[in-house]
TILOPA-136847 format. One record per residue (C-alpha): x, y, z; residue number from 1; residue in three letters. Coordinates in steps of 0.02 Angstrom, whole numbers, plus 50000, padded with zeros to 5 digits. Example, Ala and Ser with C-alpha at 12.3 -4.5 7.8 and 13.67 -1.06 7.14 Angstrom:
<atoms>
ATOM  east  north  up  seq  type
ATOM  50615  49775  50390  1  ALA
ATOM  50684  49947  50357  2  SER
</atoms>
This chain:
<atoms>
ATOM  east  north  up  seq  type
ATOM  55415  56304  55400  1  UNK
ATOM  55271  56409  55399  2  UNK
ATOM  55199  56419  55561  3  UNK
ATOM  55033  56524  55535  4  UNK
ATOM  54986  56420  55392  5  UNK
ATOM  55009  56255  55478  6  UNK
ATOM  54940  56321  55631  7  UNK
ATOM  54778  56368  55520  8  UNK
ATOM  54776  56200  55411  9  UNK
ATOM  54795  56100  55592  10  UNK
ATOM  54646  56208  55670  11  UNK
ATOM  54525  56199  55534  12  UNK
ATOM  54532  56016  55489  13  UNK
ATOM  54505  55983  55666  14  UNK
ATOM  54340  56076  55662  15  UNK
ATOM  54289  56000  55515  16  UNK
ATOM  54291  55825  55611  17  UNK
ATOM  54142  55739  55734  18  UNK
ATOM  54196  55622  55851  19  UNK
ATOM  54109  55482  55770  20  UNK
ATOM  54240  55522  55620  21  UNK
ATOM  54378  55445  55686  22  UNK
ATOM  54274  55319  55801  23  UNK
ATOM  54263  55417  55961  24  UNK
ATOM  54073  55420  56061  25  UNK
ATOM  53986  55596  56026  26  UNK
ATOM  54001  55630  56217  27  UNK
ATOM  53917  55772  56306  28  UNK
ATOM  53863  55931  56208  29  UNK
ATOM  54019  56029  56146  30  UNK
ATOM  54027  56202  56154  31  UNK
ATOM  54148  56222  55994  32  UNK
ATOM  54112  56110  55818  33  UNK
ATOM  54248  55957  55782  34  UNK
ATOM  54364  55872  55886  35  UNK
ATOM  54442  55946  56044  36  UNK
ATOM  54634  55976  56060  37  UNK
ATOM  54660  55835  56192  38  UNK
ATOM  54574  55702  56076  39  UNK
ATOM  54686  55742  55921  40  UNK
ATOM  54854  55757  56043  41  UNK
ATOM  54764  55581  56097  42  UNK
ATOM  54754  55497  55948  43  UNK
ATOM  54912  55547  55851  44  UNK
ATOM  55005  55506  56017  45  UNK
ATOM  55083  55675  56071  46  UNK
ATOM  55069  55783  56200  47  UNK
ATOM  54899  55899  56238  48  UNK
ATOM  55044  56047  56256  49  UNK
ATOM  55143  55981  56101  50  UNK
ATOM  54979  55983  55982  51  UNK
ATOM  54914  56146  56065  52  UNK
ATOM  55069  56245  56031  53  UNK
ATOM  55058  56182  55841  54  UNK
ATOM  54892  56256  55830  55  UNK
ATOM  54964  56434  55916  56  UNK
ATOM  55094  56464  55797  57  UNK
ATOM  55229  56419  55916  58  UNK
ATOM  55292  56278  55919  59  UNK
ATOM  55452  56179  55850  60  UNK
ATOM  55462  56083  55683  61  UNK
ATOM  55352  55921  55683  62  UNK
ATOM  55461  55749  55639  63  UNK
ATOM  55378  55662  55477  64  UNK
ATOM  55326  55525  55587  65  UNK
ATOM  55228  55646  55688  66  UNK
ATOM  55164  55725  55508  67  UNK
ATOM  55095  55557  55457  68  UNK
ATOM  55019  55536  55616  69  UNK
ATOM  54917  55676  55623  70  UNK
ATOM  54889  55641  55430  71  UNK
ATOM  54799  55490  55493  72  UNK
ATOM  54693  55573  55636  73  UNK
ATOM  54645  55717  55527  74  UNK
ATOM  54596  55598  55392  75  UNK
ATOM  54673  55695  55282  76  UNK
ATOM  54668  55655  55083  77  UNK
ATOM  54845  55628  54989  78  UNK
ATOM  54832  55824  54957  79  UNK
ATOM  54776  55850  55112  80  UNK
ATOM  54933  55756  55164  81  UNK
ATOM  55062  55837  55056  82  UNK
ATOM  55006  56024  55096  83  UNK
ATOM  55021  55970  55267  84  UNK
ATOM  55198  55906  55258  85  UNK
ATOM  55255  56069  55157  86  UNK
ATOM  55185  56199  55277  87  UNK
ATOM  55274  56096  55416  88  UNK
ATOM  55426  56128  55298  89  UNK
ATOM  55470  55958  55247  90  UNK
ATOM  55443  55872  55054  91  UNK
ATOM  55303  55802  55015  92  UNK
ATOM  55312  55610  55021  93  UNK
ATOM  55352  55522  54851  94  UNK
ATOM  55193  55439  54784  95  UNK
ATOM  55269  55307  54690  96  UNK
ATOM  55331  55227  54812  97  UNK
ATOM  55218  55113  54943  98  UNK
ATOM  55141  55244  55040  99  UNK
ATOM  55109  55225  55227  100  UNK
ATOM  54977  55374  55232  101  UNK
ATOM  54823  55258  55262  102  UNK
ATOM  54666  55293  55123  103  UNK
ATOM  54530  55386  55231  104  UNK
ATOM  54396  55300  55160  105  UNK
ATOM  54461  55154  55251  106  UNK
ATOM  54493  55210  55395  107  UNK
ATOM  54327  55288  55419  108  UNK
ATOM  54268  55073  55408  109  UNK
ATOM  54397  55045  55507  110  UNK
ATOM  54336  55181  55648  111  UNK
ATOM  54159  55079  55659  112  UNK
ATOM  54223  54905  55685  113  UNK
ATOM  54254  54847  55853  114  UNK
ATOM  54179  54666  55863  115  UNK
ATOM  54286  54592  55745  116  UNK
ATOM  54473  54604  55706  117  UNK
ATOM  54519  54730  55574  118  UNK
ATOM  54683  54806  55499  119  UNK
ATOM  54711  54909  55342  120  UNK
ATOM  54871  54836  55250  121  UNK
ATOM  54995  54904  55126  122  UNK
ATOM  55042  54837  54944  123  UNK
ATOM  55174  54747  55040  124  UNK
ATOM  55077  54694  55180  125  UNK
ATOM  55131  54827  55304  126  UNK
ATOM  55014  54845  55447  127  UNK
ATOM  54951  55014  55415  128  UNK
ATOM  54801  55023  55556  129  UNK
ATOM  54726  54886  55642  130  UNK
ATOM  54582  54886  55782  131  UNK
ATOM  54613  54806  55948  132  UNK
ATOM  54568  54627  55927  133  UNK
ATOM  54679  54625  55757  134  UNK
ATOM  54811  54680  55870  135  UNK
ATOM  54766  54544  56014  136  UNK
ATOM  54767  54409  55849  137  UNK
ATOM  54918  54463  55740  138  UNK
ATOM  55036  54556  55887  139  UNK
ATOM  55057  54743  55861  140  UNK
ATOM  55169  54790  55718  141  UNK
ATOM  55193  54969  55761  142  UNK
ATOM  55391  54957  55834  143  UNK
ATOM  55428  54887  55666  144  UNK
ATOM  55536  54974  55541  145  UNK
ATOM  55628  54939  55378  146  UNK
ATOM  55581  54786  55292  147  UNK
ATOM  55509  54712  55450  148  UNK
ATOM  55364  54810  55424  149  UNK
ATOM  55323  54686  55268  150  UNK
ATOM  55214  54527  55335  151  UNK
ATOM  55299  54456  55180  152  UNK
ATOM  55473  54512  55214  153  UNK
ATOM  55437  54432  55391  154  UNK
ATOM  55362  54256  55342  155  UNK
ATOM  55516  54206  55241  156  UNK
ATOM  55649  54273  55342  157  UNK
ATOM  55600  54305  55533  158  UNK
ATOM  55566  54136  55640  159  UNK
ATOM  55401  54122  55710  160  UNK
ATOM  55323  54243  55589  161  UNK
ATOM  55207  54111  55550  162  UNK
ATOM  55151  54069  55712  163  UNK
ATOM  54971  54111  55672  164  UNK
ATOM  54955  53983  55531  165  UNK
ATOM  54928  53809  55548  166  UNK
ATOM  55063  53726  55477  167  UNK
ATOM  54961  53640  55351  168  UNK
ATOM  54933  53824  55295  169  UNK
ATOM  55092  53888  55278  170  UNK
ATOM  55116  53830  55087  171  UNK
ATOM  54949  53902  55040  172  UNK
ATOM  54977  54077  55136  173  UNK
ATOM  55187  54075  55057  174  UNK
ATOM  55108  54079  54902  175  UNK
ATOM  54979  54197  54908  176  UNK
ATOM  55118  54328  54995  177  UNK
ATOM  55230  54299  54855  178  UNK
ATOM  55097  54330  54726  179  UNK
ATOM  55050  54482  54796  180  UNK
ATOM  55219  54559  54807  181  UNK
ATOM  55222  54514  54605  182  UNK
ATOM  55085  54649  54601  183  UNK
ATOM  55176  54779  54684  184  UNK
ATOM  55338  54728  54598  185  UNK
ATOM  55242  54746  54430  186  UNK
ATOM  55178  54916  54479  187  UNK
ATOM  55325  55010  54547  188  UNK
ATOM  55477  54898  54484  189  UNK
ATOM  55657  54847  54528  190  UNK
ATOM  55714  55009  54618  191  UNK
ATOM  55535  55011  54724  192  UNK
ATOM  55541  54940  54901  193  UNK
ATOM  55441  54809  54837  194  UNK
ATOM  55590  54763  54726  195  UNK
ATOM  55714  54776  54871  196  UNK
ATOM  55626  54657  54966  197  UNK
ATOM  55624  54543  54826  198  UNK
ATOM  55805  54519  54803  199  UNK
ATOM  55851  54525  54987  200  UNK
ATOM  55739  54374  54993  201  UNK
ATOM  55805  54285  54838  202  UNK
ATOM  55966  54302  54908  203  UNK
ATOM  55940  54220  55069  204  UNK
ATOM  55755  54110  55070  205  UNK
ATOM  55772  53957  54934  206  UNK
ATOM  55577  53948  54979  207  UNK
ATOM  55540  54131  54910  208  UNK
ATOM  55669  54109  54774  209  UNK
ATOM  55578  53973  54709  210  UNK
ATOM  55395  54042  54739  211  UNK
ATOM  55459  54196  54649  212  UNK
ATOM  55513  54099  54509  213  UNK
ATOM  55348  54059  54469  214  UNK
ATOM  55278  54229  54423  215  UNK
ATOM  55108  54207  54482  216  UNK
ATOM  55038  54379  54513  217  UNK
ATOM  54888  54408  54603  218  UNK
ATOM  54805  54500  54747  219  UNK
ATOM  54726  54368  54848  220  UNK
ATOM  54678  54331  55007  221  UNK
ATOM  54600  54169  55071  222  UNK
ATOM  54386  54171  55125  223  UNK
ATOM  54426  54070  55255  224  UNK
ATOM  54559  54068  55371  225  UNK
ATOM  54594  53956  55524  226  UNK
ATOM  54702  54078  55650  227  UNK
ATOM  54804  54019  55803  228  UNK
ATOM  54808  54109  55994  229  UNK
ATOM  54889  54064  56131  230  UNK
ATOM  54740  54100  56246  231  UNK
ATOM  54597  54100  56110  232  UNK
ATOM  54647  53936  56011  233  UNK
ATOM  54596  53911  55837  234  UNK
ATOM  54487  54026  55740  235  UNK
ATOM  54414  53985  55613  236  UNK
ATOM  54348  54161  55527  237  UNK
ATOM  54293  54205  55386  238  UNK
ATOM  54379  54328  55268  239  UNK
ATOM  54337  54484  55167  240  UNK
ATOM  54463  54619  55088  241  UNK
ATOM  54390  54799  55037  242  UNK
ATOM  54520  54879  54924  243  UNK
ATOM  54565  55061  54872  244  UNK
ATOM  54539  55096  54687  245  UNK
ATOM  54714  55112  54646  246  UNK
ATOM  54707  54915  54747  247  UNK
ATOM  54890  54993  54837  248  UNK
ATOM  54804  54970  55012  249  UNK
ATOM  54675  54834  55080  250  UNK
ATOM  54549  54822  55233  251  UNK
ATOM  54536  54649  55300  252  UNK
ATOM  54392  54611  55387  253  UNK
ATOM  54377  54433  55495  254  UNK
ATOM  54176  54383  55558  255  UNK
ATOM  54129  54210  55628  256  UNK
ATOM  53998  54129  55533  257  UNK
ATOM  53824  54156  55580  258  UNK
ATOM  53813  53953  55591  259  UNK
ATOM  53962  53918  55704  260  UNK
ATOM  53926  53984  55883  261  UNK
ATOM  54079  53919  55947  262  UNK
ATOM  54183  54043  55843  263  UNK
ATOM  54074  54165  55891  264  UNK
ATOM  54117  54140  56068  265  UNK
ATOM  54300  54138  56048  266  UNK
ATOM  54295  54291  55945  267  UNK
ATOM  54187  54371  56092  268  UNK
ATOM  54342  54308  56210  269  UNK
ATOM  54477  54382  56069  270  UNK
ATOM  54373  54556  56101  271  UNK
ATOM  54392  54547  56284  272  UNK
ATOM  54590  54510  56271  273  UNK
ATOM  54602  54636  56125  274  UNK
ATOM  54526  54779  56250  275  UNK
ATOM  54647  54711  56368  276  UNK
ATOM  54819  54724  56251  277  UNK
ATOM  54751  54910  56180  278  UNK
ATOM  54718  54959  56370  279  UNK
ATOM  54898  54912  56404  280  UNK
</atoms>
């Protein structure tokens, strides 16, 4: 581990940010350029002290879930990522593999959307980043780990996974998942995680095993989608997807139509329950 270096690296990205960067208010008039300490420590999730220290030169050897973390605050590029991860003294990530580092250019959407629900998503459907109403909508997917991270993994194999659908969805949104891990399958084969989740769930979902058997391969996602809350009931939203150019990771973005008043209403009640659940 290189201390000085990382300590350097960690300082000067966080100058190079504004607060409207990573989708914080400007605030009153700063006295030093880019974020302050307390805000990165904020939004990484570690201590003031902790990140401080970093900075000084001084402190102990950062986990790689705290690297990826700060990865994310910093909006660091994939080289911006791996340099990070090396001066910390750990390997770079492997690239071919379904990367969790979330594409910056996404995120920096992401930051400015707050009146709809929002998440960035993985080839295999892993909830990468999502704003505070996706959150209130889909449940927060952050204590997940494993294959559980995988929305597809999850609809075929974990009860109540698809508790959001209607149930006159379900075949329609089955498909579409299993299509979509045929895309990552094709791109990083058998050994990939993407392949690992594919036999675990031939092995044990006849429903996936015979999806799968199909081959379809696409990346899809549906332009309108009727959603289920306990406290909200039915949505009925409307649907776009911005991808990366390498298509690995997706932002989905849900809006009420302009005609339909009454979704725009509940979605106004989904963003009072969403600052609620991110409060808490």
């Amino acid at each position: 581990m290189d201390r000085d270096e990382l300590a350097g690296f960690l300082r000067a990205r966080r100058e190079a940010l504004q607060p409207g960067d990573v989708g914080l208010p400007p605030g009153a008039r700063r006295r030093a350029p880019g974020l302050r300490r307390e805000e990165v420590a904020a939004l990484t999730g570690m201590s003031t002290d902790y990140y401080a220290r970093l900075e000084q030169g001084r402190g102990p050897q950062p986990s790689t879930q705290m690297l990826a973390a700060l990865a994310r605050t910093l909006r660091l590029t994939a080289d911006g990522r791996d340099y990070l991860y090396r001066a910390a003294g750990h390997p770079a990530p492997d690239r071919t593999s379904a990367s969790q580092h979330v594409a910056p250019a996404l995120l920096r959407v992401l930051d400015r959307l707050d009146d709809c629900p929002a998440l960035i998503l993985s080839e295999l459907c892993e909830t990468l980043a999502a704003n505070a109403m996706a959150v209130a909508l889909f449940g927060d997917a952050s204590g997940r780990a494993g294959m559980e991270r995988s929305d597809i993994y999850r609809w075929f194999a974990i009860p109540g996974a698809r508790s959001v659908y209607p149930v006159d969805d379900h075949a329609r949104q089955g498909k579409a998942l299993v299509a979509s891990l045929r895309v990552a399958y094709g791109r990083t084969g058998p050994g990939s995680p993407a392949g690992a989740i594919a036999a675990e769930l031939e092995r044990t979902s006849p429903e996936f095993a015979a999806l799968w058997a199909t081959h379809e391969v696409a990346r899809r996602f549906a332009d309108h989608k009727t959603l289920l809350h306990p406290e909200v009931g039915a949505l009925e939203l409307d649907c776009q997807a911005l991808f990366t150019e390498d298509q690995s990771q997706s932002l989905l973005v849900l809006t009420a139509p302009p005609e339909r008043p009454d979704e725009q209403a509940r979605l106004a009640l989904l963003r009072v329950v969403g600052h609620q659940t991110f409060q808490h």
